[in-house]
MMTF fields as JSON, N, C-alpha, C and O atoms, coordinates in Angstrom:
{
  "mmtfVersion": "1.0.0",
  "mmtfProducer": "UNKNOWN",
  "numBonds": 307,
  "numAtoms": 308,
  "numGroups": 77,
  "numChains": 1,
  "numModels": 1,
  "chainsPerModel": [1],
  "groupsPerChain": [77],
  "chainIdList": ["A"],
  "bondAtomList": [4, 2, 8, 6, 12, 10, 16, 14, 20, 18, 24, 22, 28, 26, 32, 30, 36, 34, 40, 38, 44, 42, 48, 46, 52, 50, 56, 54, 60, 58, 64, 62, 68, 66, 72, 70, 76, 74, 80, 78, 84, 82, 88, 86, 92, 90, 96, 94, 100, 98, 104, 102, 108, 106, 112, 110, 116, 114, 120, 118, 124, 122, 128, 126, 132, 130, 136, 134, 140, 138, 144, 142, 148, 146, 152, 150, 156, 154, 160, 158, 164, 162, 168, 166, 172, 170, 176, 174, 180, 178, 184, 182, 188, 186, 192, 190, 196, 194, 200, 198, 204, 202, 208, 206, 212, 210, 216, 214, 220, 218, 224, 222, 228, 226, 232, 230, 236, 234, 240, 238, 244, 242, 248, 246, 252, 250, 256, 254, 260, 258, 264, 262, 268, 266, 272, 270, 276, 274, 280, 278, 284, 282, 288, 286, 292, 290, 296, 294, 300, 298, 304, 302],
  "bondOrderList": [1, 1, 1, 1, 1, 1, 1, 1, 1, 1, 1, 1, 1, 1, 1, 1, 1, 1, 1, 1, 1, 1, 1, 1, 1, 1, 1, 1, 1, 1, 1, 1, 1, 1, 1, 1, 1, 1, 1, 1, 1, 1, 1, 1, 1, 1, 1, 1, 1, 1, 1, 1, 1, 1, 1, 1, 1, 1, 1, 1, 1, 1, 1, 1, 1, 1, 1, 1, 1, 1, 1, 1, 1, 1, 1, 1],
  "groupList": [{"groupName": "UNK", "atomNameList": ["N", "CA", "C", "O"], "elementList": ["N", "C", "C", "O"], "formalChargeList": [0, 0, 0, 0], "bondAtomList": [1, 0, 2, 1, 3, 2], "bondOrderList": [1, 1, 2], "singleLetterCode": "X", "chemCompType": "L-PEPTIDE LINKING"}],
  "groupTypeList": [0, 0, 0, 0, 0, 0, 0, 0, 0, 0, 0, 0, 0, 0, 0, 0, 0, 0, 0, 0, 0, 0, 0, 0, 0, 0, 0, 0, 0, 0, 0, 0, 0, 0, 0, 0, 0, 0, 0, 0, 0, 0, 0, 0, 0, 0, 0, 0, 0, 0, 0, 0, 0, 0, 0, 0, 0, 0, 0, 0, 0, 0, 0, 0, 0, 0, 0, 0, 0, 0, 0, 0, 0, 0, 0, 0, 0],
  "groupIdList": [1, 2, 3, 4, 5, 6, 7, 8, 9, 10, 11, 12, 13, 14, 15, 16, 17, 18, 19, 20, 21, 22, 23, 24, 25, 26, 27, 28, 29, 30, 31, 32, 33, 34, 35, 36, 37, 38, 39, 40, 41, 42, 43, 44, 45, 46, 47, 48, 49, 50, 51, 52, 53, 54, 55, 56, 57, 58, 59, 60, 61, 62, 63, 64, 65, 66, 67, 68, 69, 70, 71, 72, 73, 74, 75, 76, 77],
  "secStructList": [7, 7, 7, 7, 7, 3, 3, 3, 3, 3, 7, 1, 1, 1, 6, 6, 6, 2, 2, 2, 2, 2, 2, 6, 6, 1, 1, 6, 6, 7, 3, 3, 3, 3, 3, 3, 1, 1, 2, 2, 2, 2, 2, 2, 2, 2, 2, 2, 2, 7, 7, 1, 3, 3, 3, 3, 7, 6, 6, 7, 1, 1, 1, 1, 7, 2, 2, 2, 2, 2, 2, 2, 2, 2, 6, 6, 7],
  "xCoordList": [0.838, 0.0, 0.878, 1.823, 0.253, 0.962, 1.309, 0.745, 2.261, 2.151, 0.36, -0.393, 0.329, -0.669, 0.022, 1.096, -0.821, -0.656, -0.89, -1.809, 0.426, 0.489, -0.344, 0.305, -1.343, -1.794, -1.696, -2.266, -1.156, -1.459, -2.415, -2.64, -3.293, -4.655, -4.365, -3.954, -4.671, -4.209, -4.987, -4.89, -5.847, -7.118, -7.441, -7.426, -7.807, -7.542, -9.548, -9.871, -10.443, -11.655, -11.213, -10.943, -11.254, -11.579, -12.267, -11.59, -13.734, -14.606, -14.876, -15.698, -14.056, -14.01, -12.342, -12.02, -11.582, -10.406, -11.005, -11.332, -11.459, -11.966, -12.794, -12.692, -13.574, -14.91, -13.763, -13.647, -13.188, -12.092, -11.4, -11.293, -10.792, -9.778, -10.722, -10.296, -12.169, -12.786, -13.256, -13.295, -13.533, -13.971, -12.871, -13.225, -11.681, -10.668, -9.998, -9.056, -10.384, -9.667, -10.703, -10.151, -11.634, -12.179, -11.64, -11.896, -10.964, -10.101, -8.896, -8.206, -8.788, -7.582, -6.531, -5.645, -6.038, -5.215, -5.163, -5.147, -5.131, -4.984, -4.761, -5.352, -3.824, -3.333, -3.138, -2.197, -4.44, -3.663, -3.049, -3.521, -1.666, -0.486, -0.981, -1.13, -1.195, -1.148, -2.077, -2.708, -2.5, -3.463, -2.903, -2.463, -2.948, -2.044, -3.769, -4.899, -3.197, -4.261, -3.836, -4.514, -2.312, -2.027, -0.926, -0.38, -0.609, 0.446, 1.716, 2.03, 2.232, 3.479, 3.636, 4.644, 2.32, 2.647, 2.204, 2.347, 1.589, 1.576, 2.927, 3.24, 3.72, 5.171, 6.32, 7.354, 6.22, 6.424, 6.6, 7.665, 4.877, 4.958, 5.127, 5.216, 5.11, 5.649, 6.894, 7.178, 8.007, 9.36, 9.881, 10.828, 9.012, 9.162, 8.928, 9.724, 7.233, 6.699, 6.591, 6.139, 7.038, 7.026, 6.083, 6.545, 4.487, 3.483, 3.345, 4.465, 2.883, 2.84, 1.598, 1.886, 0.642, -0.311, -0.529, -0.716, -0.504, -0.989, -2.218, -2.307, -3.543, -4.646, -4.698, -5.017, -4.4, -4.736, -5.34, -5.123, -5.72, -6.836, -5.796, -5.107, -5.956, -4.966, -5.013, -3.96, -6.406, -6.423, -6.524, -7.067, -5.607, -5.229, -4.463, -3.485, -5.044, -4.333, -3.114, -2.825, -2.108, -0.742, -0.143, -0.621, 1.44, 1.999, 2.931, 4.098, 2.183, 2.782, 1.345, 0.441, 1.47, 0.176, 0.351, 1.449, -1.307, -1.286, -0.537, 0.293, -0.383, 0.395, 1.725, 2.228, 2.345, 3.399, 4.323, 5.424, 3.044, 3.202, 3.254, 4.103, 2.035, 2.217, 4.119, 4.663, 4.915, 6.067, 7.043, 8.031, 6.918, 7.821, 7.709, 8.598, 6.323, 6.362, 6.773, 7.521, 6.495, 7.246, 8.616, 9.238, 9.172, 10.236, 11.174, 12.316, 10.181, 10.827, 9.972, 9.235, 9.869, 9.315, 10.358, 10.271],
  "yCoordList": [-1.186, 0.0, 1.242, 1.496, 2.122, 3.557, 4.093, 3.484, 5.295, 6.141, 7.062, 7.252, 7.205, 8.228, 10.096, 10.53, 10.732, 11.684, 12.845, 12.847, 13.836, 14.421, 16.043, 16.992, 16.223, 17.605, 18.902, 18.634, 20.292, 21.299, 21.624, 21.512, 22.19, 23.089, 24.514, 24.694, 25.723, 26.322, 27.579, 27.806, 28.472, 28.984, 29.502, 28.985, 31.025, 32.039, 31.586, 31.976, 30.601, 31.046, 29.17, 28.325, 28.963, 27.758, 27.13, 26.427, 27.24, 26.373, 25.865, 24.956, 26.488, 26.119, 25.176, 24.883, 24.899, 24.406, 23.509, 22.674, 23.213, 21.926, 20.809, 19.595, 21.76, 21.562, 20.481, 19.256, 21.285, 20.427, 19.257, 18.276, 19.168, 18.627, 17.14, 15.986, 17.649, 16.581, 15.718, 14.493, 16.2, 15.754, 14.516, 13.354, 14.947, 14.032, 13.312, 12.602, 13.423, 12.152, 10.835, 9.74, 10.822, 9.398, 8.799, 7.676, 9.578, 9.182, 8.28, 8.739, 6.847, 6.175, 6.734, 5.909, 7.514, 7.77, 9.165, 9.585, 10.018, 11.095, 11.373, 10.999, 12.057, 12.501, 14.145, 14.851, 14.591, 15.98, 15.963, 15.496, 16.558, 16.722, 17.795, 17.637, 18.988, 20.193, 21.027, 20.811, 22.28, 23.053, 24.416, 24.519, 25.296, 26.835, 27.647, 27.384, 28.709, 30.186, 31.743, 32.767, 31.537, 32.927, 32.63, 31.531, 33.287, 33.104, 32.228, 31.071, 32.929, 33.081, 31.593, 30.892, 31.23, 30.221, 28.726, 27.599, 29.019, 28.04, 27.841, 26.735, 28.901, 28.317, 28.001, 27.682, 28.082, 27.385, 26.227, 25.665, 25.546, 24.665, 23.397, 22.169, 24.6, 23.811, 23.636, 22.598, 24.343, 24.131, 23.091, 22.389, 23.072, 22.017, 20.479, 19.547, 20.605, 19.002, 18.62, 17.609, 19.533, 19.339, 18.361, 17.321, 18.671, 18.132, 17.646, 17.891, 17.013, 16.538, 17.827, 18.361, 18.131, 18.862, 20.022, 19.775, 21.33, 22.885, 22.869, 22.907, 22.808, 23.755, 25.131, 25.379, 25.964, 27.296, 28.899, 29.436, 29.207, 30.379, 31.445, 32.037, 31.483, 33.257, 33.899, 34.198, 34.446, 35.477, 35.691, 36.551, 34.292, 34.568, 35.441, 35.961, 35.706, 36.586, 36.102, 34.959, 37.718, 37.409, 38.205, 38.54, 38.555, 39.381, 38.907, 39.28, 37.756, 37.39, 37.037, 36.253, 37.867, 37.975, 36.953, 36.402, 36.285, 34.641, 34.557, 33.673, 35.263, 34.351, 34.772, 33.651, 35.356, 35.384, 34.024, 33.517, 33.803, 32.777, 31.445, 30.561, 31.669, 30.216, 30.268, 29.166, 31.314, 31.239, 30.923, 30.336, 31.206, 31.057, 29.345, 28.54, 29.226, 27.185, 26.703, 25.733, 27.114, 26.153, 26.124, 25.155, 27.146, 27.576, 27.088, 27.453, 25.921, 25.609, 24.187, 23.889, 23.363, 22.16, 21.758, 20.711],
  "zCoordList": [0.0, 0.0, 0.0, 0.747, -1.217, -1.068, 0.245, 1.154, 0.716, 2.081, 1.946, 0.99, 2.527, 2.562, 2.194, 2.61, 1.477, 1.218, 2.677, 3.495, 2.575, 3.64, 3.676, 3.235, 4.048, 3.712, 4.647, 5.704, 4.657, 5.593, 5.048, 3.843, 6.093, 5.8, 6.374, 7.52, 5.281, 6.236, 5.59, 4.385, 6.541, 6.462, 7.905, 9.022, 7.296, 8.617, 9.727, 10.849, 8.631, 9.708, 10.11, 9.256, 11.49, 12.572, 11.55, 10.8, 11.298, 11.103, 10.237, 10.128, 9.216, 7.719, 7.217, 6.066, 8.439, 8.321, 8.759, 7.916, 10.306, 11.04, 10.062, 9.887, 9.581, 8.183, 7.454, 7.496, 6.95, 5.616, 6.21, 5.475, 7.695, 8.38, 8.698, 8.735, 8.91, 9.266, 8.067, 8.182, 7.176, 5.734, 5.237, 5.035, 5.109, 5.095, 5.847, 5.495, 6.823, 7.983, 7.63, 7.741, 7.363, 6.619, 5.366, 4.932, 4.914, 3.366, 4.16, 5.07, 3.602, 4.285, 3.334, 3.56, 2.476, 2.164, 2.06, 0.903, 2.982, 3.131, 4.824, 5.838, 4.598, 6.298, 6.66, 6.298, 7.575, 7.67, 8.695, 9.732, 8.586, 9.347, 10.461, 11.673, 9.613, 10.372, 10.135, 9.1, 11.0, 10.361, 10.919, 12.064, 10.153, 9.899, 10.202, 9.793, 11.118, 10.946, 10.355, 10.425, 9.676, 9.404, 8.269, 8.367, 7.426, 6.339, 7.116, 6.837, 7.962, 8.408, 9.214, 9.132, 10.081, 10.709, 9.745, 10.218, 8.165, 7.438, 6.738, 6.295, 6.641, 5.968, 6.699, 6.111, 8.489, 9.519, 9.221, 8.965, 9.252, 9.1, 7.966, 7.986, 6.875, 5.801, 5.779, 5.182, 6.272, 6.461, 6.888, 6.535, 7.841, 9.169, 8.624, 8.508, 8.274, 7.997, 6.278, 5.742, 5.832, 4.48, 3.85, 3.381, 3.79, 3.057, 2.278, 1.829, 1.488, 0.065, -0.576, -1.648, -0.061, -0.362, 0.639, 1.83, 0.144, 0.931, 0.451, -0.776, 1.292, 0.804, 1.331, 2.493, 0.511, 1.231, 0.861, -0.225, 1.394, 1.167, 1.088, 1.918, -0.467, -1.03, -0.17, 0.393, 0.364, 1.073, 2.627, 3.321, 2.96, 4.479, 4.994, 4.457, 6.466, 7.195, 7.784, 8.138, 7.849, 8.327, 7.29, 6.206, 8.003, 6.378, 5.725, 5.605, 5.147, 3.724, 2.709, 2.996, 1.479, 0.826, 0.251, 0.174, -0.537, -1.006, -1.798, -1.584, -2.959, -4.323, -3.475, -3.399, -3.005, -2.186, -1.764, -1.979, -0.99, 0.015, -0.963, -1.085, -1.581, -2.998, -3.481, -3.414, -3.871, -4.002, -3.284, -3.724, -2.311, -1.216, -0.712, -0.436, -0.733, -0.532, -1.472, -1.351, -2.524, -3.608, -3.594, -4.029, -3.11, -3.288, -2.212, -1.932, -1.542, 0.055, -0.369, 0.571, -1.34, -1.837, -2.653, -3.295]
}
């Protein structure tokens, strides 16, 4: 059997991350690692746990703006 795919979620409202976080923990091949509330502490943790998959909301809060931040992970992938 494949590894399971590693996902951050990372999305400035609670209930709409939990929403997503819970949706996929029934997928046996999908794992969320981590869940981010602000730019800065999602490329934390992408540094850190290095995901296979970022879902994340362009327009999260924190100061690093989305397509920004889309560069900077890739750029750290």
């Amino acid at each position: 059997m494949n590894d399971p795919i590693r996902v951050l979620i990372a999305d400035d409202h609670p209930l709409f991350r939990d929403g997503v976080a819970h949706s996929l923990s029934g997928k046996a091949n999908i794992t969320v690692i981590a869940q981010a509330e602000s730019s800065e502490e999602a490329l934390r943790l992408a540094r850190e746990l290095l995901p296979d998959v970022v879902l994340l909301d362009v327009f999260l809060q924190g100061g690093v703006e989305g397509y920004s931040l889309v560069r900077q992970l890739r750029a750290h992938a």
